[in-house]
C-alpha positions as CSV (number, residue, x, y, z in Angstrom):
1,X,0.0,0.0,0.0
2,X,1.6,2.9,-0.8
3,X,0.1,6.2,1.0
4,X,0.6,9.8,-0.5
5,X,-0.3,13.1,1.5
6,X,-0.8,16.4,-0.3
7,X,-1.4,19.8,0.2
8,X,-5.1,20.8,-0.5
9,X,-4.9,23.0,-3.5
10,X,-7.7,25.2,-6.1
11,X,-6.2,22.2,-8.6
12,X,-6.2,19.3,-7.1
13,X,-9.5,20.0,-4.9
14,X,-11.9,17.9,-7.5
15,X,-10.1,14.7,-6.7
16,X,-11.2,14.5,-3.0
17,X,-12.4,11.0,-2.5
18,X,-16.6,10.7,-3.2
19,X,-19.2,8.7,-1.7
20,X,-22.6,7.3,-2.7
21,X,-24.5,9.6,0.1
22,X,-25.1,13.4,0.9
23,X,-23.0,15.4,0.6
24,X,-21.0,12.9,-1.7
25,X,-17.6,14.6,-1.1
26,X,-16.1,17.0,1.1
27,X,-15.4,19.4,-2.0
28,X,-19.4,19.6,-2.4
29,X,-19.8,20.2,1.4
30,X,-19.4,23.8,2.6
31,X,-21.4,23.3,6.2
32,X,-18.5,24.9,8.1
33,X,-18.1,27.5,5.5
34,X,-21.4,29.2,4.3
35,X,-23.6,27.8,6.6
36,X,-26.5,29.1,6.2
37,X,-26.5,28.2,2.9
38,X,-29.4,25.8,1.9
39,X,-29.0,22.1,1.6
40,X,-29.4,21.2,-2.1
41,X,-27.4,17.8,-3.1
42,X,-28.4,18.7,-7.1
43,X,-26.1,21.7,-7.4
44,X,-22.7,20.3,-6.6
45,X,-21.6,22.4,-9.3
46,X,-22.2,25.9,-7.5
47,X,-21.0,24.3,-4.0
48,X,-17.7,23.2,-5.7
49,X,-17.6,26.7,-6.9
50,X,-18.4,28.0,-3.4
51,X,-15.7,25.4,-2.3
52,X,-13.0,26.9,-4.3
53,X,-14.4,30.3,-3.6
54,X,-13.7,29.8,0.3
55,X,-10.1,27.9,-0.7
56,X,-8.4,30.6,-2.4
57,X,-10.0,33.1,0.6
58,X,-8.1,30.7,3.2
59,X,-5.0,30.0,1.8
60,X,-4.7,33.9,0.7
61,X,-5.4,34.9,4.6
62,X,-3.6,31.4,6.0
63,X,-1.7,29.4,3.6
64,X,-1.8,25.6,3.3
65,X,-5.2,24.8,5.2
66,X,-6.1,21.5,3.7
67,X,-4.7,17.8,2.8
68,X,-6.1,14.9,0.2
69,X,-4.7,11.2,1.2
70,X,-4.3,8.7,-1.6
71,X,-3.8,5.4,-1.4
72,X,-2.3,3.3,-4.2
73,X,-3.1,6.5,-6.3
74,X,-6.7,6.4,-5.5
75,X,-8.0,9.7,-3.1
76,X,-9.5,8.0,0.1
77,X,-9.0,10.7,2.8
78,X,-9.9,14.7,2.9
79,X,-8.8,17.2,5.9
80,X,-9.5,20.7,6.2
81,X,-8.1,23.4,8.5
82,X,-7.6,27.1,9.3
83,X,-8.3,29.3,12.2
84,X,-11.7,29.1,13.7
85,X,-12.9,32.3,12.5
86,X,-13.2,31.0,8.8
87,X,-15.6,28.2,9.9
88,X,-18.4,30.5,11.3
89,X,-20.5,27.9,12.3
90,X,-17.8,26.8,14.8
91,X,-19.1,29.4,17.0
92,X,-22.6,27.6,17.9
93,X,-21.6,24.3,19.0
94,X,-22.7,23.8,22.2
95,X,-19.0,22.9,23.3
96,X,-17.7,25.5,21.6
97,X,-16.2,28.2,20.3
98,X,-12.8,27.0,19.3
99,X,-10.1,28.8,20.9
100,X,-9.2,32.2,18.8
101,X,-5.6,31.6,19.0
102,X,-5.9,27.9,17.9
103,X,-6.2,25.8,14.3
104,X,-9.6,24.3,14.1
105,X,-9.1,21.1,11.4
106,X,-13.2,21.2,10.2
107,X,-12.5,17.7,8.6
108,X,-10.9,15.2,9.0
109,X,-12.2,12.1,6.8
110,X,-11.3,8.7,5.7
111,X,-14.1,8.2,3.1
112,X,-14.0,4.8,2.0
113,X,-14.7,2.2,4.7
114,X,-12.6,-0.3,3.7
115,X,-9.7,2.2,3.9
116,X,-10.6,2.9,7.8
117,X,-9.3,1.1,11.2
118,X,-5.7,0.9,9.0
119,X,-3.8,3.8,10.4
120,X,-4.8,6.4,7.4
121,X,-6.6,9.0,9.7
122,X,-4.0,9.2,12.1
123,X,-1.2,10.0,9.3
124,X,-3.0,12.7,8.1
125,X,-4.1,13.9,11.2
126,X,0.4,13.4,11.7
127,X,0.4,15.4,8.5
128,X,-1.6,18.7,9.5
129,X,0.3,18.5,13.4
130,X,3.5,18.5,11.7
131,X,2.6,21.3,9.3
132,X,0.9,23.5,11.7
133,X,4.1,22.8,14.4
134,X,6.4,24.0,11.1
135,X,4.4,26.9,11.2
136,X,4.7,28.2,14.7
137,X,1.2,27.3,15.6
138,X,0.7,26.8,19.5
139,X,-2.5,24.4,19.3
140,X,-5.2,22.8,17.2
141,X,-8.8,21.7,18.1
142,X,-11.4,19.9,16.3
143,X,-15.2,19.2,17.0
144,X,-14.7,15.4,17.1
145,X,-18.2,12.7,17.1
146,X,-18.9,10.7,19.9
147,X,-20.3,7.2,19.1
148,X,-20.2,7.2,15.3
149,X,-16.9,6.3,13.5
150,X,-18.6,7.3,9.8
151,X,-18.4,11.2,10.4
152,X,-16.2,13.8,8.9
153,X,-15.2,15.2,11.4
154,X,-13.4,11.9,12.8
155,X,-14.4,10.3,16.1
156,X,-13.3,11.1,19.3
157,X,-10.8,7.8,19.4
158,X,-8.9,9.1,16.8
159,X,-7.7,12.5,18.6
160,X,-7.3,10.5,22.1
161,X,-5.1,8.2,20.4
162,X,-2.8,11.0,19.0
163,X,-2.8,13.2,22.0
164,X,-5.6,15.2,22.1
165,X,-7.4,16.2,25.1
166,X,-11.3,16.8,25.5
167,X,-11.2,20.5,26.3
168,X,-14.9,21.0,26.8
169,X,-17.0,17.9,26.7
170,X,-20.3,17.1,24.7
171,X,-22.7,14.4,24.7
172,X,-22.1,14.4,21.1
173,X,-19.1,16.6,19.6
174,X,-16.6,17.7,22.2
175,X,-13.9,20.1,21.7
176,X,-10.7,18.3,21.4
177,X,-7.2,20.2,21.7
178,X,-3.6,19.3,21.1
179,X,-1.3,21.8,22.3
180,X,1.4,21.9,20.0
């Protein structure tokens, strides 16, 4: 198996791995994003264009703030990152906000079941703590899921096992932090 980690760029952003189910990709996904954008699964066309929209915006204001995984050449795994306040909807979970001085990764998703439970989410989550370290950046959080292993945002295992801390608990998506 040969694993291959790259940055997350305006060109390569229509490879992310897709799916059979809503929203059938993280590049048609912009619920961190716009969110209060409606819901409409028939124009990934304009969210891939509102995708790319928000990219260019983050990697102008941040820099590298994203990662595709493949496997064997194939795309399997998607993460996302930049500071909280390009993720708006960070602000109303109920274990949030995110800490202002802090990376929030928005996604961090092995898409392909058979790919999961192999190690691949934990090298890219290696991937983005290396970067962000690189960078000079003192800590990153994540909402993670509780209870549910098929979520993009990864589940709560996942950040335990690389050294994240709950930082404020939720039945459902606690705020995880790794101070880098």
């Amino acid at each position: 198996m040969i694993v291959e980690i790259v940055s997350l760029t305006e060109n390569n952003l229509i490879e992310a791995p897709e799916w059979e189910e809503y929203p059938f990709s993280c590049k048609y996904c912009t619920y961190w994003e716009f969110p209060r954008e409606q819901k409409d699964s028939s124009k990934k066309e304009e969210t891939l264009a509102k995708k790319l929209e928000w990219l260019r915006s983050a990697r102008k204001a941040f820099g590298e703030c994203g990662k595709i995984m493949y496997v064997d050449g194939k795309p399997v795994g998607y993460a996302q990152y930049a500071p909280p306040k390009m993720f708006p909807l960070s602000a109303e979970y109920p274990s949030g906000p995110p800490s202002e001085d802090a990376v929030l990764i928005s996604c961090l998703f092995i898409a392909h079941k058979e790919y999961r439970g192999k190690g691949l989410g934990s090298l890219l989550l290696q991937s983005i703590v290396e970067d962000l370290k690189g960078r000079g950046v003192k800590a990153v959080e994540t909402f993670a899921r509780k209870n549910n292993t098929n979520n993009p945002s990864g589940p709560v295992e996942l950040y335990l096992k690389n050294g994240f801390m709950i930082f404020r608990d939720d039945p459902e998506f606690p705020l995880m932090k790794l101070e880098l």
